[in-house]
C-alpha positions in Angstrom: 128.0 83.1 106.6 130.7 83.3 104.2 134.1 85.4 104.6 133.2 88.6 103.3 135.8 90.4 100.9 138.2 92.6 102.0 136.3 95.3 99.9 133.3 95.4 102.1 135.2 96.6 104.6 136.3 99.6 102.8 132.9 100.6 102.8 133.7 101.5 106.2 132.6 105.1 107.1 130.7 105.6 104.0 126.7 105.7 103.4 125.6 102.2 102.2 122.9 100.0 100.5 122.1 96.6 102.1 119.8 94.9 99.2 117.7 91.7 100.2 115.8 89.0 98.9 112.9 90.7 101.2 111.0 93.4 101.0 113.5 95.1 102.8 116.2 97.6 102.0 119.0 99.0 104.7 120.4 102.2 103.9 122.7 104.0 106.7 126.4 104.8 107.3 128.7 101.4 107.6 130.6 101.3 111.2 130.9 97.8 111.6 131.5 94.7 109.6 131.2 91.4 111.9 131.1 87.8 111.2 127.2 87.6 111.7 126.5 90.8 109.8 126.8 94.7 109.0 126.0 97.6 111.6 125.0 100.9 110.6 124.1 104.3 111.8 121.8 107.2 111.0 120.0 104.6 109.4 116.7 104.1 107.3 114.8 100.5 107.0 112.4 100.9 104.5 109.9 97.9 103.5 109.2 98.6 99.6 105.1 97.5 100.0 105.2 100.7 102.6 104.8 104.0 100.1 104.4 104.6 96.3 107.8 104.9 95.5 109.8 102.0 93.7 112.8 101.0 95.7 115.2 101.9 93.0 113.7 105.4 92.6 113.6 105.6 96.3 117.4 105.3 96.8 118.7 107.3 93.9 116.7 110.0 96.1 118.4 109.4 98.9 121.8 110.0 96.6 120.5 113.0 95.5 119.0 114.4 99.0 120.7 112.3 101.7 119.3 109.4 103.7 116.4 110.1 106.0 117.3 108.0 108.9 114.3 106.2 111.0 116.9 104.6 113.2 119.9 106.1 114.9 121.6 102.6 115.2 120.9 99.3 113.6 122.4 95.7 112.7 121.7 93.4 109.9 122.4 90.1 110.2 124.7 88.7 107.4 122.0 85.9 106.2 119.3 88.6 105.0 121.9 90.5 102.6 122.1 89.7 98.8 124.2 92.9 98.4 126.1 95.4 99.7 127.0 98.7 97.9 127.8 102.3 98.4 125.5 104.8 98.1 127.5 107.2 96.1 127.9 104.2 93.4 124.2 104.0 92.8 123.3 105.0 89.1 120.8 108.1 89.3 117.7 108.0 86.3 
């Protein structure tokens, strides 16, 4: 896994987007940044082909109402993320 940016960890502390190739998307509160990948809290795995909702329109939702966390504790391994973002700069519709 590369070095990741110094920038990443400034996402420290705050509520975060993990993007994949998958059909998975990590949303949760950034703890930990390690070599092998992110840790988060209060978080919410949501597998887009679960629900009607498109994954975009699902997290501007969670901007707007908060993340609904399905897991008090979580880490994603470094290899599955494309993408790494804070929640507060996602672009509502």
């Amino acid at each position: 896994m590369p070095k990741k940016p110094g920038h990443v960890r400034s996402l420290i502390g705050r509520d975060v987007v993990l993007d994949t190739a998958g059909p998975v998307t990590y949303l949760g509160r950034l703890v930990a940044v390690k070599k092998e990948g992110f840790a988060l809290e209060d978080a919410d795995i949501r597998d887009r082909h679960e629900g009607h909702v498109s994954k975009e329109k699902y997290i501007c939702d969670a901007r707007t109402h908060g993340i609904q966390p399905n897991r008090a504790r979580i880490f994603v391994f470094g290899d599955t993320v494309i993408s790494i973002s804070a929640l507060d700069d996602v672009i509502g519709d």
